[in-house]
Jmol script that loads the backbone (N, CA, C; Angstrom):
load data "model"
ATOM      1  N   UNK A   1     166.354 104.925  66.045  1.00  0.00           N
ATOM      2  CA  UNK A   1     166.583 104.760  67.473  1.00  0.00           C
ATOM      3  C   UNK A   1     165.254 104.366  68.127  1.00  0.00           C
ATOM      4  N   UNK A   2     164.739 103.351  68.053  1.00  0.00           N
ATOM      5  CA  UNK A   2     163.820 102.552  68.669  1.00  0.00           C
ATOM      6  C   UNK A   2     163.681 101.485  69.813  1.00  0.00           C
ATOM      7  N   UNK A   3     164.743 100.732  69.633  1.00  0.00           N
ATOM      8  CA  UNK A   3     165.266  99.792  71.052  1.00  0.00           C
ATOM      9  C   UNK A   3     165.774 100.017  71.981  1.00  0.00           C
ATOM     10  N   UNK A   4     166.210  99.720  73.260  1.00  0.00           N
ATOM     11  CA  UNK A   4     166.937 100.268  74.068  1.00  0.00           C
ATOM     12  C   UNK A   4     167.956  99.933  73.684  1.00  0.00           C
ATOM     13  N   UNK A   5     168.306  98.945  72.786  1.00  0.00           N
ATOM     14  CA  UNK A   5     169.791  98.845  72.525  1.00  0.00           C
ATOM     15  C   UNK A   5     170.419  99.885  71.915  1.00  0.00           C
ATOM     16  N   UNK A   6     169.781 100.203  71.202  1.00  0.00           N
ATOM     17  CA  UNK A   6     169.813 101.387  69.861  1.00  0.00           C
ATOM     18  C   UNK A   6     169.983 102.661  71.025  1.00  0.00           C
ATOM     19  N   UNK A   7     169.285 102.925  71.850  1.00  0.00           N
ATOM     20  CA  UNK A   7     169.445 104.653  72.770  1.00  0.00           C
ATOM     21  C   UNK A   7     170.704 104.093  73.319  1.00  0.00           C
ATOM     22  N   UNK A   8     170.854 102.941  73.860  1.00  0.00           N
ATOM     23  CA  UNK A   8     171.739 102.906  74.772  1.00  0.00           C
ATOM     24  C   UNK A   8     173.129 103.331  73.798  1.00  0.00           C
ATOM     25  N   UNK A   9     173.316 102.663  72.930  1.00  0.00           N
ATOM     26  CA  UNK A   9     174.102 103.365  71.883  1.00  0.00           C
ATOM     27  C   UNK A   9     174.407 104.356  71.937  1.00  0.00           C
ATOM     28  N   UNK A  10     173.234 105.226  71.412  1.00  0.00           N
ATOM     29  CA  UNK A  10     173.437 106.544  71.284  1.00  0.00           C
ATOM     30  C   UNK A  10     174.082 107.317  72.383  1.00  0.00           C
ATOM     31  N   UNK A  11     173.390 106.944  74.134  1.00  0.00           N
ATOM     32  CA  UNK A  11     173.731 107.730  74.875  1.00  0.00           C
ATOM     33  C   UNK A  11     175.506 107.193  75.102  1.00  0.00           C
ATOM     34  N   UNK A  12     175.409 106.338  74.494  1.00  0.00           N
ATOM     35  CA  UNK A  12     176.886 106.365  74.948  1.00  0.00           C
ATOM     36  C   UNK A  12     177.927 106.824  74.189  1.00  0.00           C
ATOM     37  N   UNK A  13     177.266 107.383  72.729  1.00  0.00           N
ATOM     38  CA  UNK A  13     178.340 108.269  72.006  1.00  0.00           C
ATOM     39  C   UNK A  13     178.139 109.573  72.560  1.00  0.00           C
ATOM     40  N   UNK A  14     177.229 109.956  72.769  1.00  0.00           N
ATOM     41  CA  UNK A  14     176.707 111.643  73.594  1.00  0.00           C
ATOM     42  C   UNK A  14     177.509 111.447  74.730  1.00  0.00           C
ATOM     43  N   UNK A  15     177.421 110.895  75.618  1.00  0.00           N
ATOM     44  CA  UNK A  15     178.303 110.734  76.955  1.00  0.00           C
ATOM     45  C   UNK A  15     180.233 110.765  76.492  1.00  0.00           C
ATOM     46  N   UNK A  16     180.127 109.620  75.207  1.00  0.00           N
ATOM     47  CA  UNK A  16     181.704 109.614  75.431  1.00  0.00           C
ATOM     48  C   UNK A  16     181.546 111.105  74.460  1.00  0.00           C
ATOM     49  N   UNK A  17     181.395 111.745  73.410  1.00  0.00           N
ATOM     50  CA  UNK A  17     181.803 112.723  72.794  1.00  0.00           C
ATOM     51  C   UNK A  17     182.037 113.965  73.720  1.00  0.00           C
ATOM     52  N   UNK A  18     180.669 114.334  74.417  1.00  0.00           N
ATOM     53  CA  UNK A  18     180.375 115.595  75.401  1.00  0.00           C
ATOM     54  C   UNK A  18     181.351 115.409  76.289  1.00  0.00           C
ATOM     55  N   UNK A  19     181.624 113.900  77.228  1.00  0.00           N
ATOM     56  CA  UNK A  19     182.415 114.243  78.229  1.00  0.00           C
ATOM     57  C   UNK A  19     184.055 113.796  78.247  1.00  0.00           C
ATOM     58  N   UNK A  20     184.393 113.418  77.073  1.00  0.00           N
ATOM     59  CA  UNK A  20     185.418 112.111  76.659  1.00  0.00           C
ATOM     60  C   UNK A  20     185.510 111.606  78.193  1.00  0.00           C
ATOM     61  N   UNK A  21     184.404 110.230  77.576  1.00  0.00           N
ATOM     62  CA  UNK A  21     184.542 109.135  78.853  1.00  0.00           C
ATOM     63  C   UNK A  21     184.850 108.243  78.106  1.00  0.00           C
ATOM     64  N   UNK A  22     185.291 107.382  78.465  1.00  0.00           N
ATOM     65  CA  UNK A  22     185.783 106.317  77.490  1.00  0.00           C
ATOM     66  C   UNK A  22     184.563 105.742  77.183  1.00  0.00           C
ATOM     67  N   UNK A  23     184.307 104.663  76.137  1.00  0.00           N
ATOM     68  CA  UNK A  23     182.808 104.283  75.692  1.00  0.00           C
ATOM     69  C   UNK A  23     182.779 102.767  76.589  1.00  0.00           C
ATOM     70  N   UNK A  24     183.710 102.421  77.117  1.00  0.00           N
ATOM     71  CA  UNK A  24     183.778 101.137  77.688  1.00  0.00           C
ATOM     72  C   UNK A  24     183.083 101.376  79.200  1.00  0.00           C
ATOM     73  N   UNK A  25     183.214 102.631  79.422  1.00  0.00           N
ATOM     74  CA  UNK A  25     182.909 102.894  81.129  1.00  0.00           C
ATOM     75  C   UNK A  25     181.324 103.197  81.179  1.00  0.00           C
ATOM     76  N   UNK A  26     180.786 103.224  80.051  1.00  0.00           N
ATOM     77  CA  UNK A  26     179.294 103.816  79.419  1.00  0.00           C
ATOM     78  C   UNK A  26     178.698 102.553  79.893  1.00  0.00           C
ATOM     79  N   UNK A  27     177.972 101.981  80.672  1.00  0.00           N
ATOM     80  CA  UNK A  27     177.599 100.773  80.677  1.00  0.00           C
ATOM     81  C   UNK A  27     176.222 100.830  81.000  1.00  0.00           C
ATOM     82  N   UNK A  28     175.180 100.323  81.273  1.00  0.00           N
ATOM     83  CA  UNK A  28     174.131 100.559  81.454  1.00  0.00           C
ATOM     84  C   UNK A  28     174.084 100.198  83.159  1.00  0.00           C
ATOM     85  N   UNK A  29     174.520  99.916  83.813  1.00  0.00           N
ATOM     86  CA  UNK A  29     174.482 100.407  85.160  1.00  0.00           C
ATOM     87  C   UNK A  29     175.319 101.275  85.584  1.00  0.00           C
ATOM     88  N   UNK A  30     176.043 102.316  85.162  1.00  0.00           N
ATOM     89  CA  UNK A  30     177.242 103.201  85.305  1.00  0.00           C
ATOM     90  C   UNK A  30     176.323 104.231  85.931  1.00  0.00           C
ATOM     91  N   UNK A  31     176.776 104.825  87.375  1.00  0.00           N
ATOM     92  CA  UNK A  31     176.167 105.986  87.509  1.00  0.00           C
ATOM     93  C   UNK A  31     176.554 106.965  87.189  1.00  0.00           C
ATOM     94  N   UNK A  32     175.877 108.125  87.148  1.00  0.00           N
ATOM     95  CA  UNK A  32     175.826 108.923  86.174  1.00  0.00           C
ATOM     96  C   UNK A  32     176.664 110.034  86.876  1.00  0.00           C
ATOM     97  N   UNK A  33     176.181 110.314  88.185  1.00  0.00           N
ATOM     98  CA  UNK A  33     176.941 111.273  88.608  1.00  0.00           C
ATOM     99  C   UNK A  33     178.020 110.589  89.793  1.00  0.00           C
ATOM    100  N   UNK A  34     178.228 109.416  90.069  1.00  0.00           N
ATOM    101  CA  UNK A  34     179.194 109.137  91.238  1.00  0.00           C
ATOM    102  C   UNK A  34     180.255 108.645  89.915  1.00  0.00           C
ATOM    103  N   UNK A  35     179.706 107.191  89.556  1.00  0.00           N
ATOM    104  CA  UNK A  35     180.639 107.017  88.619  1.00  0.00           C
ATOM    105  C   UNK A  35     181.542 107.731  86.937  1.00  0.00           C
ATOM    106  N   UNK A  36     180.544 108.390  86.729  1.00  0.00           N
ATOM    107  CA  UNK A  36     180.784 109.299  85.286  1.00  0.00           C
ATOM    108  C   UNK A  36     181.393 110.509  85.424  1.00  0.00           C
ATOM    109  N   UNK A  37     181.143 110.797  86.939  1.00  0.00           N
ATOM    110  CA  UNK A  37     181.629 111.979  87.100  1.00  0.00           C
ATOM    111  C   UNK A  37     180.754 112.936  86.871  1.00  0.00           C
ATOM    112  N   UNK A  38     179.867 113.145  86.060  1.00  0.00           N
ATOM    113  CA  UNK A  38     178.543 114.006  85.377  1.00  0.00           C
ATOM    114  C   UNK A  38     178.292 114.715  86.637  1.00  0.00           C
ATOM    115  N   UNK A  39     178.182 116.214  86.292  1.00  0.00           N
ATOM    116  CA  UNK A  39     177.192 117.452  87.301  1.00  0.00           C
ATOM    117  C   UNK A  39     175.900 117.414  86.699  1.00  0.00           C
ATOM    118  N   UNK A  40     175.495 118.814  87.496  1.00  0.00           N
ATOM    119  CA  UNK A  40     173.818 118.923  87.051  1.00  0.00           C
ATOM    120  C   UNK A  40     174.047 120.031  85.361  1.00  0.00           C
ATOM    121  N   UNK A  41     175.176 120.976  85.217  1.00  0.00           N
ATOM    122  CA  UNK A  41     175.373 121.235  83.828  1.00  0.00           C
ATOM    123  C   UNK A  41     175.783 120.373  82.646  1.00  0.00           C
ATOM    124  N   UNK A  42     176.359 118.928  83.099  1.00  0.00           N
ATOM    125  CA  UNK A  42     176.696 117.978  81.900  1.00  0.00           C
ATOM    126  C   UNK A  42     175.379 117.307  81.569  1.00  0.00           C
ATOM    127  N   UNK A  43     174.664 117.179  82.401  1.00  0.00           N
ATOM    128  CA  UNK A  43     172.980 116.604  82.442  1.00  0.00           C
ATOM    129  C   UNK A  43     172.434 117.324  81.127  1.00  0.00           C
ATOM    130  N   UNK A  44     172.650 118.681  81.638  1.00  0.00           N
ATOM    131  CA  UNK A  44     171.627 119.640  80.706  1.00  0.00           C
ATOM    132  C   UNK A  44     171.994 119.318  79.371  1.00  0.00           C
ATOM    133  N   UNK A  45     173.493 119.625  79.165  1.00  0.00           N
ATOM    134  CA  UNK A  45     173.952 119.597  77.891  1.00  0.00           C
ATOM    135  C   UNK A  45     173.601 118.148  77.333  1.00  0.00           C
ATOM    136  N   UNK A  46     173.783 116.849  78.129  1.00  0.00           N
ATOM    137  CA  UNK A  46     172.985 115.944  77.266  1.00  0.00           C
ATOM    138  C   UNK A  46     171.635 115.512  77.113  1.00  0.00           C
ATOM    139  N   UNK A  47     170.944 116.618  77.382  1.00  0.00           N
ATOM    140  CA  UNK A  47     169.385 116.773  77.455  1.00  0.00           C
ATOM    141  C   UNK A  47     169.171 117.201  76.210  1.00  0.00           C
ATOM    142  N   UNK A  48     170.015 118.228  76.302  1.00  0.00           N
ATOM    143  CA  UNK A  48     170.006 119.295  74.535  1.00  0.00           C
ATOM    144  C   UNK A  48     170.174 118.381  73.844  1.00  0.00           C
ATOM    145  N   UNK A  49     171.231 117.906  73.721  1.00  0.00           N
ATOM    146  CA  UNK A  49     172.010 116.571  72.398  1.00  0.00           C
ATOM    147  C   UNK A  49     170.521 115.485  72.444  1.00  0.00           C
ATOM    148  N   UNK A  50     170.430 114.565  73.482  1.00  0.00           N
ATOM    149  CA  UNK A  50     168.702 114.210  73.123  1.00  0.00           C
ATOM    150  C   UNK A  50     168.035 114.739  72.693  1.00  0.00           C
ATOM    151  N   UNK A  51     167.385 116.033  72.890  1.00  0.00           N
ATOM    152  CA  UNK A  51     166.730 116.393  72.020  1.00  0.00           C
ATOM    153  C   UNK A  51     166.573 116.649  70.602  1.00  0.00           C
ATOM    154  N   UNK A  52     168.172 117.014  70.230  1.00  0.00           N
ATOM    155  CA  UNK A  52     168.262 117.196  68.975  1.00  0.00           C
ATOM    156  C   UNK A  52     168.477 115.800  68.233  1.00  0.00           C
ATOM    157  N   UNK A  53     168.363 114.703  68.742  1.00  0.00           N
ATOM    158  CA  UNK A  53     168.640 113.738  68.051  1.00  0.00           C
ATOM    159  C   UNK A  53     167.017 112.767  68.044  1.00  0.00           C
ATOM    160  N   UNK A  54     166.130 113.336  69.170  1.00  0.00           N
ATOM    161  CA  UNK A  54     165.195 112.686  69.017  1.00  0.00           C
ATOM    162  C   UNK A  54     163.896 113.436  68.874  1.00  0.00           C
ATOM    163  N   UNK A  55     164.431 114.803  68.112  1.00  0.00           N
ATOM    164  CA  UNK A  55     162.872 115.477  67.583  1.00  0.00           C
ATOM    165  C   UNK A  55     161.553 115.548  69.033  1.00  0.00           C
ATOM    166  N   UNK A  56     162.232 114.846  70.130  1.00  0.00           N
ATOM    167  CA  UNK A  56     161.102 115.169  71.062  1.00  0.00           C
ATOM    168  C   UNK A  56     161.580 116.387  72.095  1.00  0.00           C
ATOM    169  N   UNK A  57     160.382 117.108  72.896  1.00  0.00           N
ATOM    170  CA  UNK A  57     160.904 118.217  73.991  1.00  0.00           C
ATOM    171  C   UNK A  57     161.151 117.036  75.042  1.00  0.00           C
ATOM    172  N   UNK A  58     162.598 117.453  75.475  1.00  0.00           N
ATOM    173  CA  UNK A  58     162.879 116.887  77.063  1.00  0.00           C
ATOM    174  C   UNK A  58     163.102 117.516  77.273  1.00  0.00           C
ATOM    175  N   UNK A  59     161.975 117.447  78.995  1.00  0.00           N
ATOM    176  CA  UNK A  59     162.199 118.219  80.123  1.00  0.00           C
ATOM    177  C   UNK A  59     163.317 117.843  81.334  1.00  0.00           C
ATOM    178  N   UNK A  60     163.659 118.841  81.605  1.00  0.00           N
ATOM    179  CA  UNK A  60     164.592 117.984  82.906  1.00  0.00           C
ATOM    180  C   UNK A  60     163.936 117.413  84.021  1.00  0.00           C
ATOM    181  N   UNK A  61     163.559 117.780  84.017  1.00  0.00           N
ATOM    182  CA  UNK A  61     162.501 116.796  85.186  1.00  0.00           C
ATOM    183  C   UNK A  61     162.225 115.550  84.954  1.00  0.00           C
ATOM    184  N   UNK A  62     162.086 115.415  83.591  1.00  0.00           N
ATOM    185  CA  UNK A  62     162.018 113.987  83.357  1.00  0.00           C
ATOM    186  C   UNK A  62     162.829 112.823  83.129  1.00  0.00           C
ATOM    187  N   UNK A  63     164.291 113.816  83.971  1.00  0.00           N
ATOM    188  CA  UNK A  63     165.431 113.176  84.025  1.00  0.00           C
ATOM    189  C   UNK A  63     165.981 113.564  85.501  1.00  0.00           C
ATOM    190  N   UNK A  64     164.398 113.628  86.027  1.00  0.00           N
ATOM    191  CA  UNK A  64     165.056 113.893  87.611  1.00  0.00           C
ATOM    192  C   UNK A  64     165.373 112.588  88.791  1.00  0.00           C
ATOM    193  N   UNK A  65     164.982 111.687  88.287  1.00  0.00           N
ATOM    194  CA  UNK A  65     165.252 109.955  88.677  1.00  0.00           C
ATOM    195  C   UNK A  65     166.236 109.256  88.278  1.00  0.00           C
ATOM    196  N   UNK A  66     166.772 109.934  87.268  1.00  0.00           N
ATOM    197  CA  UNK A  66     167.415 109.290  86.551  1.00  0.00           C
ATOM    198  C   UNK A  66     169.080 109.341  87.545  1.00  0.00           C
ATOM    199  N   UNK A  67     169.543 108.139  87.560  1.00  0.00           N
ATOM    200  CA  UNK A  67     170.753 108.102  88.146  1.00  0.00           C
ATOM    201  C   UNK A  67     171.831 107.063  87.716  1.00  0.00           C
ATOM    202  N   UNK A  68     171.049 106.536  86.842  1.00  0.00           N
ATOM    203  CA  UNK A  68     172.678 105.303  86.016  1.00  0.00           C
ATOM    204  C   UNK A  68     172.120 105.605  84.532  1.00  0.00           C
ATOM    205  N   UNK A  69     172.781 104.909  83.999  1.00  0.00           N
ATOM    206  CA  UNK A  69     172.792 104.969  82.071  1.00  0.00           C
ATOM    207  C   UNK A  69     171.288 104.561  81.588  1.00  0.00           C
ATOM    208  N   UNK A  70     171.286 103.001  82.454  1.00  0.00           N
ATOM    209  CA  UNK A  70     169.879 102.858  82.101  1.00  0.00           C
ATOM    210  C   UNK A  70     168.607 103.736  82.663  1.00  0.00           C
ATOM    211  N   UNK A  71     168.577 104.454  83.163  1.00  0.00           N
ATOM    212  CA  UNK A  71     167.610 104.803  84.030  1.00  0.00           C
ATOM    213  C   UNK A  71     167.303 106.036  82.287  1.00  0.00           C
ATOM    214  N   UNK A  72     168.170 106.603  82.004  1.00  0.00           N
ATOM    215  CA  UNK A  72     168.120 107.403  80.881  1.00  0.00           C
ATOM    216  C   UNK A  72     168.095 106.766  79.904  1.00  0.00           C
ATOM    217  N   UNK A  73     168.374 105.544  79.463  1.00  0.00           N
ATOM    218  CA  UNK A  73     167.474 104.547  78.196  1.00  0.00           C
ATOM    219  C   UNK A  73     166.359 104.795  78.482  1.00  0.00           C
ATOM    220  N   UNK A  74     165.884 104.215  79.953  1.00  0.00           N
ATOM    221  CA  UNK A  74     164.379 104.068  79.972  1.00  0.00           C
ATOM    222  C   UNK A  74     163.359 105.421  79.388  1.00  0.00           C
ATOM    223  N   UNK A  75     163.672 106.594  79.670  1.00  0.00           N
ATOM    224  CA  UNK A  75     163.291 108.099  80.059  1.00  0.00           C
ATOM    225  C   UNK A  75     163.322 108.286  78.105  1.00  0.00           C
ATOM    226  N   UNK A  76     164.233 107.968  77.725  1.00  0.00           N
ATOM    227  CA  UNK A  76     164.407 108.215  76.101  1.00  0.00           C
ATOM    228  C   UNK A  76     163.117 107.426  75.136  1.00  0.00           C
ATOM    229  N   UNK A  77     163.479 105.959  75.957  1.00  0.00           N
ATOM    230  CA  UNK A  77     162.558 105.102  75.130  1.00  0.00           C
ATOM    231  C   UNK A  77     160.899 105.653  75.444  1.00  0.00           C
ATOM    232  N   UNK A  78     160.130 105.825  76.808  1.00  0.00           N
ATOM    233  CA  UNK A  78     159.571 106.403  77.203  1.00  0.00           C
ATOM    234  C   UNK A  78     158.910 107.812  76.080  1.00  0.00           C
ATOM    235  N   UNK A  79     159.968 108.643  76.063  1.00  0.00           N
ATOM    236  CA  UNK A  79     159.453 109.874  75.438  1.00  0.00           C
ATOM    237  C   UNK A  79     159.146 109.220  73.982  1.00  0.00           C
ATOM    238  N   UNK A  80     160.205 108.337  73.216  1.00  0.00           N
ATOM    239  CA  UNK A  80     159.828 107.865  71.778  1.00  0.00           C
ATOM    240  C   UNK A  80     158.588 107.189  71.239  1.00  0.00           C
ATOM    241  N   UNK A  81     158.253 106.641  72.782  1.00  0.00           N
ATOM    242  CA  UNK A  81     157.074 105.954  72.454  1.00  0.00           C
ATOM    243  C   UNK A  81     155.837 106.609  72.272  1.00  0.00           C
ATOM    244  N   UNK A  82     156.113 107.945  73.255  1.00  0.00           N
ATOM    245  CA  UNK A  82     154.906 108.574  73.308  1.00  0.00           C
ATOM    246  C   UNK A  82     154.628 109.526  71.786  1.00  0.00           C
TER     247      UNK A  82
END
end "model"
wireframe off; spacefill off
backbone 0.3
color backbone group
């Protein structure tokens, strides 16, 4: 998981598994909480699932900007790089 194509992927099996959203509605401008429906507890839980899939600590905070799909590619790719 190195590209954004590749996270974007991912977050969109974490999104459709955790929330059954359909994977078609996963789009990279989809917002997260108007359109997805997502609260501030579905956040967390896919904070956890990132983490466990990318060996790095995420903080929530560093998903406090975050408001569409891509905004959380960016935040993923971000932590991988570092």
């Amino acid at each position: 998981m190195h590209t954004k194509e590749e996270i974007l992927e991912q977050i969109q099996i974490i999104i459709s598994d955790l929330f059954e959203i359909d994977k078609s509605e996963i789009t990279p401008d989809a917002e997260l909480y108007e359109g997805l429906d997502l609260d501030s507890i579905d956040a967390i839980d896919m904070i956890v699932k990132l983490q466990e899939i990318t060996g790095k600590t995420v903080k929530p905070e560093d998903f406090r900007n975050a408001r569409t799909v891509n905004d959380v590619v960016d935040v993923v790719h971000q932590l991988i790089k570092n």
